[in-house]
C-alpha positions, -999 to 999 in steps of 0.1 A, spaced: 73 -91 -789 106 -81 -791 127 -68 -759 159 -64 -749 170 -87 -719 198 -89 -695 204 -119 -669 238 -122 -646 247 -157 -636 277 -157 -607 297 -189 -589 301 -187 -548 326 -212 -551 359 -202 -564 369 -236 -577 360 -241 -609 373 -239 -645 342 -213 -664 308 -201 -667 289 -200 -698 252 -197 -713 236 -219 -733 203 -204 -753 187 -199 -786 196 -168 -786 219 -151 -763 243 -178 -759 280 -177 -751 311 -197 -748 329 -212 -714 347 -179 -699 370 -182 -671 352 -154 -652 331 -161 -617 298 -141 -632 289 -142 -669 258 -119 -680 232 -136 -706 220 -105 -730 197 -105 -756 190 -75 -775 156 -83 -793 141 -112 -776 121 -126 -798 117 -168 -796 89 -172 -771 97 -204 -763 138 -203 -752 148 -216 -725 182 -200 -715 206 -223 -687 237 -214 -672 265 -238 -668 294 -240 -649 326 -268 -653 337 -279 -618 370 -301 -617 369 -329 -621 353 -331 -654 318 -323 -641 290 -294 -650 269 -277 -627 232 -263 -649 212 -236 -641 176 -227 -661 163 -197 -666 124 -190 -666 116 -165 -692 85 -154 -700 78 -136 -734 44 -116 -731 24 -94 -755 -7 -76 -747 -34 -57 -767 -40 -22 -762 -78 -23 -772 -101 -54 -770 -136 -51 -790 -169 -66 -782 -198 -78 -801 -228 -88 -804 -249 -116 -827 -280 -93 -827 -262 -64 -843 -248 -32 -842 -276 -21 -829 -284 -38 -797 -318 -49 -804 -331 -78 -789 -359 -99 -779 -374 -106 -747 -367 -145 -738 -348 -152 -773 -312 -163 -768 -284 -140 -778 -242 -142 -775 -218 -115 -770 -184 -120 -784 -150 -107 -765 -121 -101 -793 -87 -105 -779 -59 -100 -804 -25 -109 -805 -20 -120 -765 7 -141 -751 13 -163 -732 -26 -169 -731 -25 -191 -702 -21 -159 -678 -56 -144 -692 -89 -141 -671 -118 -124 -692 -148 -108 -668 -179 -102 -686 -199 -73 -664 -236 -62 -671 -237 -31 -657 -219 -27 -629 -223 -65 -619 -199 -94 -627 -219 -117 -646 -192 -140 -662 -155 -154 -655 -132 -172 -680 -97 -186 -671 -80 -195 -702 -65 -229 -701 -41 -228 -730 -4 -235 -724 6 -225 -757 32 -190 -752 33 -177 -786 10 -149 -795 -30 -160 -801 -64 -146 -811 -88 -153 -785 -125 -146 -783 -146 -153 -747 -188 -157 -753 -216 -153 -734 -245 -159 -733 -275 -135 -727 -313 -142 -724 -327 -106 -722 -360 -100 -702 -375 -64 -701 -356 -56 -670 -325 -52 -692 -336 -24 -712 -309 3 -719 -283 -18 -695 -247 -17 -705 -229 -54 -711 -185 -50 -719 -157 -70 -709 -119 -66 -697 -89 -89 -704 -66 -95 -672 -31 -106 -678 -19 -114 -646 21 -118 -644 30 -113 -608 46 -111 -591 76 -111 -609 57 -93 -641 30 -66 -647 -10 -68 -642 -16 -53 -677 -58 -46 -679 -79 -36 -713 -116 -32 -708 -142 -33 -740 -166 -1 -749 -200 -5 -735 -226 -20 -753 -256 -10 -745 -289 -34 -756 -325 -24 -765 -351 -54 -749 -387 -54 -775 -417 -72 -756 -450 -74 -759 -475 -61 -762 -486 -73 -726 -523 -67 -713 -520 -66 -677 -550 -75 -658 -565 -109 -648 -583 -124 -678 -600 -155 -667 -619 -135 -641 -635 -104 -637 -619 -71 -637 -631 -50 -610 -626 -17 -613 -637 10 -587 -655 39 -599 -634 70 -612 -609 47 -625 -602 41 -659 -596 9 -681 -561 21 -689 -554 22 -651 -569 -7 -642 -556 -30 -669 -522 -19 -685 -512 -29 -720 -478 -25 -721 -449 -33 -747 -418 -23 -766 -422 -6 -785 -451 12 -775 -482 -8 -789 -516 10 -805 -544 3 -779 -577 2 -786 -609 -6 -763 -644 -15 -775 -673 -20 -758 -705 -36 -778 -686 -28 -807 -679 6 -803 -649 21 -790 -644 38 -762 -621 62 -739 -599 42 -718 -588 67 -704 -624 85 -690 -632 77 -652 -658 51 -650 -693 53 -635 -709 28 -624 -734 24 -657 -703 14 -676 -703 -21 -661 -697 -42 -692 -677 -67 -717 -650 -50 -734 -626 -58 -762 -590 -52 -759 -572 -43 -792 -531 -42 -787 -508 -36 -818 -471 -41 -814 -446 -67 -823 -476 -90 -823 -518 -84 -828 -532 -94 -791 -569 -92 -789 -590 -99 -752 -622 -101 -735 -620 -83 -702 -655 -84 -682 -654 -54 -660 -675 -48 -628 -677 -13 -618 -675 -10 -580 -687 19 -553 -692 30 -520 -728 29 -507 -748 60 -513 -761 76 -485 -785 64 -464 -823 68 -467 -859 63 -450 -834 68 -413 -856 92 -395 -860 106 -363 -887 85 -341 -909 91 -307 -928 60 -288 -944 59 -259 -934 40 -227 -941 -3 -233 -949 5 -270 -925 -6 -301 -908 10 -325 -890 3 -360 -863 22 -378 -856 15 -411 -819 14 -428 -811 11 -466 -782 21 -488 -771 10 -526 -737 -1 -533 -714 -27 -553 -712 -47 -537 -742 -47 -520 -732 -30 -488 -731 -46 -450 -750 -24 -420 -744 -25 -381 -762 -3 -354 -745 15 -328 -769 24 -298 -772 15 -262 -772 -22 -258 -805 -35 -243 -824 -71 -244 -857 -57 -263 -839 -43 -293 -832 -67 -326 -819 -60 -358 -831 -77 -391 -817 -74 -420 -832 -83 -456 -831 -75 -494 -806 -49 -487 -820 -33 -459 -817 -29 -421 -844 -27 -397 -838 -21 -358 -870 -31 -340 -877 -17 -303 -895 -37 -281 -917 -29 -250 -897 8 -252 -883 19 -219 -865 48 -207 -833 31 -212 -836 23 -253 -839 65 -251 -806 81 -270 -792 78 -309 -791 50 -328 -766 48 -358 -766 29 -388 -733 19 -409 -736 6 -442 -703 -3 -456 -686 -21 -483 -650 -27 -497 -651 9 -511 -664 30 -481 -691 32 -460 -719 61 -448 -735 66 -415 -766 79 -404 -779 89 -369 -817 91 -355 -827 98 -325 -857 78 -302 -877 91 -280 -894 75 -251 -922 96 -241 -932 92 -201 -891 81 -194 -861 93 -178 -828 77 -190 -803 95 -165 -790 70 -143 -787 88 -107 -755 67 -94 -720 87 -87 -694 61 -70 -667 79 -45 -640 81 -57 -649 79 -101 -607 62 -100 -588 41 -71 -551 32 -78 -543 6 -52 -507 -6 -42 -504 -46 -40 -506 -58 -3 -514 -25 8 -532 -24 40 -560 2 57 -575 10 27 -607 35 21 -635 15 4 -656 29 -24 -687 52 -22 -716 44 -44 -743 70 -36 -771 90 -58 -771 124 -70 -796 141 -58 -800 119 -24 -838 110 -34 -836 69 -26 -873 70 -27 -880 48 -57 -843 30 -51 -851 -9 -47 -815 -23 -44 -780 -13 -47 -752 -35 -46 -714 -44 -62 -707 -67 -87 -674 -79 -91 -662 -104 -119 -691 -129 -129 -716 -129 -106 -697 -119 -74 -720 -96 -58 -714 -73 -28 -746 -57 -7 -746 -23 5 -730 11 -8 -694 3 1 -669 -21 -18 -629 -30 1 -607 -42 -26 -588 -69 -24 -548 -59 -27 -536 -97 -27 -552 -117 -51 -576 -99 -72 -561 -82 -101 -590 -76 -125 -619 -72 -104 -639 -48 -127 -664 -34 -96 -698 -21 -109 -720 -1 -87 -756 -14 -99 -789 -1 -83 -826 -10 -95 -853 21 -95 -890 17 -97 -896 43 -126 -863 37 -148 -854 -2 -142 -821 -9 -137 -786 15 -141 -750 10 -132 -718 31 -129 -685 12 -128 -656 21 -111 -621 25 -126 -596 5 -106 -559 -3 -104 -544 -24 -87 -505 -17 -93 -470 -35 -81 -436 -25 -85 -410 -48 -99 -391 -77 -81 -363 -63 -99 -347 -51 -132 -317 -58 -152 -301 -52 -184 -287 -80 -208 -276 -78 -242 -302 -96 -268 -275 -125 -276 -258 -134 -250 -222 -116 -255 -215 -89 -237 -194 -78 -266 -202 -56 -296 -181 -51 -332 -181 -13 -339 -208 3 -362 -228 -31 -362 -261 -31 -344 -265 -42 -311 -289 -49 -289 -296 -46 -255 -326 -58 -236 -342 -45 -202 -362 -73 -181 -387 -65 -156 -395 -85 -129 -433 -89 -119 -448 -53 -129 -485 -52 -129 -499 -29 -145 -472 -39 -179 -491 -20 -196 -486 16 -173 -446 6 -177 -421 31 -194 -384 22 -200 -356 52 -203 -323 41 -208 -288 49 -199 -249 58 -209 -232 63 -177 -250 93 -162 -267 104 -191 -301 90 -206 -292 85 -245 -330 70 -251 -361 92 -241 -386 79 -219 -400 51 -240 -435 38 -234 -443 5 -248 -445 -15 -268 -434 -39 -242 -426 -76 -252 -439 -102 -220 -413 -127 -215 -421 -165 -217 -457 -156 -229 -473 -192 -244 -505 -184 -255 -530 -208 -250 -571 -201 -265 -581 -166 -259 -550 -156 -237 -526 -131 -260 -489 -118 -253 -502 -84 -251 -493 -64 -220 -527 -46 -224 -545 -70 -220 -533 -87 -189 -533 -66 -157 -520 -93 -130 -478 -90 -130 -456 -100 -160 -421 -101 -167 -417 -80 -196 -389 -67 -214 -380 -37 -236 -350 -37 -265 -330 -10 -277 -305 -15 -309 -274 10 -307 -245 14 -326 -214 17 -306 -179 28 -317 -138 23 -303 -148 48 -278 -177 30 -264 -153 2 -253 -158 -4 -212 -195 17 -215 -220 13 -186 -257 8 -197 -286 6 -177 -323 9 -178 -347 26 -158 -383 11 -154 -410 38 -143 -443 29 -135 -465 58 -146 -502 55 -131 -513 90 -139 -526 118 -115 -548 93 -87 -513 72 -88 -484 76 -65 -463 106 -72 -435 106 -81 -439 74 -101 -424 48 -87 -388 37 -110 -364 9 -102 -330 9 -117 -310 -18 -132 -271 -26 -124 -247 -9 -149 -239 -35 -177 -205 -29 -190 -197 -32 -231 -168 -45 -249 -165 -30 -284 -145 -51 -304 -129 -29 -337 -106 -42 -370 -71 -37 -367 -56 -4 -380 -16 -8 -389 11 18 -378 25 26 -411 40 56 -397 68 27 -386 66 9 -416 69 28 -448 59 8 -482 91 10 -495 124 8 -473 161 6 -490 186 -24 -477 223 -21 -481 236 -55 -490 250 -74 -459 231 -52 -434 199 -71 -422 168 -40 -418 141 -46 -392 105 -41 -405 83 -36 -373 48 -44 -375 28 -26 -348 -13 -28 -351 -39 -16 -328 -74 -34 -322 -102 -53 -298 -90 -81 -295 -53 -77 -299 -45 -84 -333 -25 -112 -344 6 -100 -368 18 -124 -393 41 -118 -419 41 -135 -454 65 -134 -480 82 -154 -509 97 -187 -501 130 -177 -520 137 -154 -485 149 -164 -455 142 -137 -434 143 -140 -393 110 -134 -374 107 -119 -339 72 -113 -330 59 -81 -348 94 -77 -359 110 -89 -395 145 -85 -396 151 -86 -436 186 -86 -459 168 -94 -496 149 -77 -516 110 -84 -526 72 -77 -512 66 -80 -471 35 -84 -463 22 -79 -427 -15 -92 -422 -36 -82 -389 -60 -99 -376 -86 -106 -351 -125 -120 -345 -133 -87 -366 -116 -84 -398 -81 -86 -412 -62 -58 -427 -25 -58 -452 8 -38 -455 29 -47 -480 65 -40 -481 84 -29 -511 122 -42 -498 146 -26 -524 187 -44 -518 210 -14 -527 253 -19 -528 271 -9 -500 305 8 -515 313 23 -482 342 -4 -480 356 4 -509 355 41 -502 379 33 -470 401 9 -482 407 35 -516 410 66 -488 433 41 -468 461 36 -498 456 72 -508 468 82 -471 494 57 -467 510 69 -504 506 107 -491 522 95 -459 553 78 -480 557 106 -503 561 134 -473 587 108 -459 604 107 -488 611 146 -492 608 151 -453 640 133 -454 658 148 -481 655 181 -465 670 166 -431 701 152 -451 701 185 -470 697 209 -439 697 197 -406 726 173 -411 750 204 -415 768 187 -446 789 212 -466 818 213 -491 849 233 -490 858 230 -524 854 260 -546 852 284 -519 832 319 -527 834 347 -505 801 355 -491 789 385 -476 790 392 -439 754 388 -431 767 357 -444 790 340 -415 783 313 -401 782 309 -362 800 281 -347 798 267 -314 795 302 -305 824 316 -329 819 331 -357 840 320 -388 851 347 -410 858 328 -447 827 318 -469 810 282 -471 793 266 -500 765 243 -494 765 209 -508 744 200 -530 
């Protein structure tokens, strides 16, 4: 391209005998001057390679080369495609999009990005050192799947020159691609479709394609609605028809599933005392449906099941197998229930025991203790043969009264049990707790710092000490004063938990003391920094517990917040003027957790002096200050501009013009002296004056006129 250019080449050392240029274009002979400017109107040879030369007695040459660099730049780049205009392509064939750069120099300096949509997909640095103008095109590559449908591919040309040149940027139009597949029948073919009934073939096995294919279904030959709900008659082999691109033609075996229909021949029953009893259970379904009973659990019942039915025989009936029994039939679709009732006839099935009190909630190592009450209601002991406790496995207890044990025994599970002579056996049990506060409870965070980086999650943990029941345990946590959490109950993580065969980690499930803990995750924020958390744990036993619940509190747990740097630019502008020979100082102040770290980089052609955050700068160019700690780093670049100080020269000229006023007031400041105060006169030529006239002398006045010398 053609410019006009303009380069000044100056001697510091006064000793010499000329500066000249010496260029392709542009070049001049030796002057005797101590700065010589090298100007070309219309630069046009992009390969010169200007130097300035100075002769230096004796006989010798001092050379200085210029780096020019001649660029030229499209306004528009152009992108295409080898499947067309049109953008149509197929899924899995291989495709290449062309980038068109015209007329760019120097090329070496060019990066071309290819994007798909908003995503960089490709990067190509040019590695050309030629610097006259060149056509360049970039390809890439593209496999298309159906994903890609409708998505935008362009690409931009980068011609970097800093940072002594422009960034000069041209992006491509979009071109936007159209992805044919199929057609694609989406369902398992080597198996059996299952389809549940109400759904239709369309739904259950997808042909899909584009463009759109023609579907057709057949069954036996003849086609048929994919689209109308199935029943269960429509189990079948079918043909799939699919016209697209391509013909695609499938056997699909379909098996029409539902839920079991409801349940039959379950009727109400009545048998006598020692007699037996069958119920009878059946159900259809695909598949063939499952059944289980629900009814009071006793050894003379059994349940056989066969050919897709349930029977529940009774055995020996006593008052005990009295009440409803409910069958279940279920499948992978749904299920149905049905209840009967049975009725033993010459039986009572109310068991007469009531246990004092129904709920005991027991401190741990509590002493003087009231034992449980098991009595009967109404008092008739008349037919009563035994009555005893059974704790755990086989630990029995005689008599009415059970003490519990509030040191070792977590889990007794007491059951009042007492034998009659009409009704058998009956038993009640009795819903126990025994509960202990925490050793203690603190507050850690999750990884082990007791720092945080503003608006990342973190995570604080609350540990409590050997708490039985874990399960009864609810955790609120704390700001300061102020509960930011609600009162959280569960779930509760047990710390240290191995499992080992049919032990679990769930706090349920164990209700002898744990340590368990409870997390939070919190965002915190600058203003967070130096926070006190704690956590609160509240063991809540319900209305037989202690009240108010017993709560233990954790220490406060203080929080760092660490934050990125943020730089004062209020002190240091982007762009601050310089007067030549008067150094500026560019302050650097930043505020962050940690401290930040200020650096300052510039170019290597700069000598400025550093003092801490403080750059004290005399030439021009591009300051940067970087900040920086554990969380981020942030910029500030400097735009120094050196500007000519002529305040000198306005002095010295205001000087000379003084001292010439000064010498020219002098000069007729003294003339008027001579001329007046000096008293000089002539007598020649004497003219007579008037008398306002006289003269006064040394007191006397003289009376004959004076002339005045001239």
């Amino acid at each position: 391209m053609e410019t006009r250019s303009s380069v000044n080449c100056s001697a510091s050392d006064s000793q010499f005998e000329g500066i000249g240029w010496e260029a392709s274009q542009g070049g001049t002979g030796l002057e005797n001057v101590n700065h010589l400017a090298w100007t070309v109107a219309n630069l046009t040879d992009w390969t010169i390679s200007p130097s300035c030369y100075i002769n230096l007695p004796p006989q010798t040459q001092c050379t200085q080369n210029l780096t020019v660099i001649l660029y030229t730049f499209p306004e528009t780049i152009s992108i295409s495609s080898s499947s067309g205009s049109g953008g149509v392509m197929n899924e899995g064939e291989k495709y290449r999009f062309s980038c068109d750069i015209h007329n760019v120099a120097p090329v070496q300096y060019l990066t071309v990005t290819w994007y798909k949509g908003d995503a960089m997909v490709h990067r190509e640095s040019i590695d050309n050192p030629s610097k006259k103008p060149v056509h360049h095109s970039s390809v890439l590559s593209v496999t298309p799947t159906r994903k890609d449908n409708g998505v935008p591919f362009r690409c931009e040309a980068l011609l970097d020159l800093l940072p002594e040149g422009p960034q000069l940027i041209a992006s491509s139009q979009e071109f936007n691609i159209t992805v044919h597949f199929g057609p694609d029948v989406q369902c398992h073919l080597s198996a059996n479709l299952d389809l549940r009934e109400g759904e239709t073939l369309e739904g259950g096995c997808p042909v899909t394609g584009r463009p759109s294919p023609t579907v057709s279904w057949l069954k036996a030959g003849q086609p048929t609605d994919p689209a109308a709900p199935l029943s269960r008659s429509d189990t079948g082999r079918y043909t799939v028809e699919a016209k697209g691109a391509t013909l695609i033609r499938r056997e699909v075996s379909v098996q029409v599933l539902y839920l079991p229909s409801q349940i039959v021949e379950l009727e109400d029953s009545e048998v006598d005392v020692g007699s037996t009893v069958s119920l009878k259970c059946s159900s259809a379904g695909n598949p063939q449906p499952q059944y289980s009973w629900d009814y009071y659990q006793t050894t003379n019942v059994m349940v056989e099941n066969e050919d897709g039915v349930s029977h529940l025989h009774i055995h020996n009936a006593t008052a005990y197998n009295m009440g409803s029994y409910t069958c279940h039939a279920s499948n992978d679709i749904g299920n149905v229930s049905k209840t009967a009732g049975v009725t033993v006839k010459g039986a009572s099935l109310e068991c007469p025991i009531e246990i004092t009190p129904d709920r005991m909630v027991v401190r741990y190592q509590s002493r003087g203790l009231r034992p449980a009450i098991c009595t009967l209601t109404p008092a008739d002991y008349t037919h009563l043969k035994e009555m005893y406790w059974q704790v755990g496995q086989g630990d029995t207890t005689d008599g009415m009264s059970w003490f519990a044990d509030t040191d070792r025994d977590w889990d007794p599970r007491p059951v009042c049990i007492a034998t009659f002579s009409v009704i058998g056996t009956c038993q009640k049990p009795l819903n126990f707790t025994l509960y202990k506060t925490p050793d203690s409870v603190s507050i850690r965070p999750v990884v082990g710092s007791s720092s945080a980086v503003e608006q990342r999650e973190f995570q604080l943990q609350c540990d409590i000490t050997s708490v039985a029941p874990a399960a009864n345990v609810a955790v609120r946590w704390y700001r300061g004063n102020e509960t930011f959490e609600p009162l959280r109950r569960g779930p509760l993580r047990v710390t240290g938990c191995q499992p080992e065969n049919d032990t679990t980690c769930d706090p349920r499930d164990v209700r002898s003391p744990l340590n368990v803990s409870s997390t939070i995750s919190i965002t915190l924020n600058r203003t967070d920094d130096g926070a006190e958390f704690s956590c609160e744990a509240q063991l809540d036993l319900g209305p037989e517990g202690p009240l108010p619940p017993p709560n233990m509190m954790s220490s406060p747990f203080n929080v760092t917040v660490y934050y990125k740097p943020v730089i004062n630019t209020t002190k240091l502008p982007k762009t601050i003027p310089v007067f030549r020979g008067y150094p500026e100082e560019l302050v650097c102040e930043a505020e962050g957790q940690p401290a930040p770290k200020i650096q300052w980089l510039y170019s290597s052609d700069v000598v400025p002096r550093e003092s801490g955050d403080t750059l004290f700068v005399s030439d021009a160019g591009v300051y940067n200050c970087s900040a920086s700690n554990q969380v981020d780093s942030i910029y500030h670049e400097v735009n120094v501009i050196l500007k000519e100080d002529y305040l000198p020269l306005i002095a010295g000229f205001v000087a000379v013009t003084v001292v010439a006023i000064s010498i020219v007031f002098l000069f007729i400041y003294s003339i008027y002296y001579k001329n007046t105060k000096m008293r000089r006169y002539s007598l020649k030529n004497p003219k007579v004056d008037t008398p306002s006239s006289n003269v006064a002398h040394n007191g006397c006045d003289m009376q004959f006129p004076m002339t005045k010398l001239s």
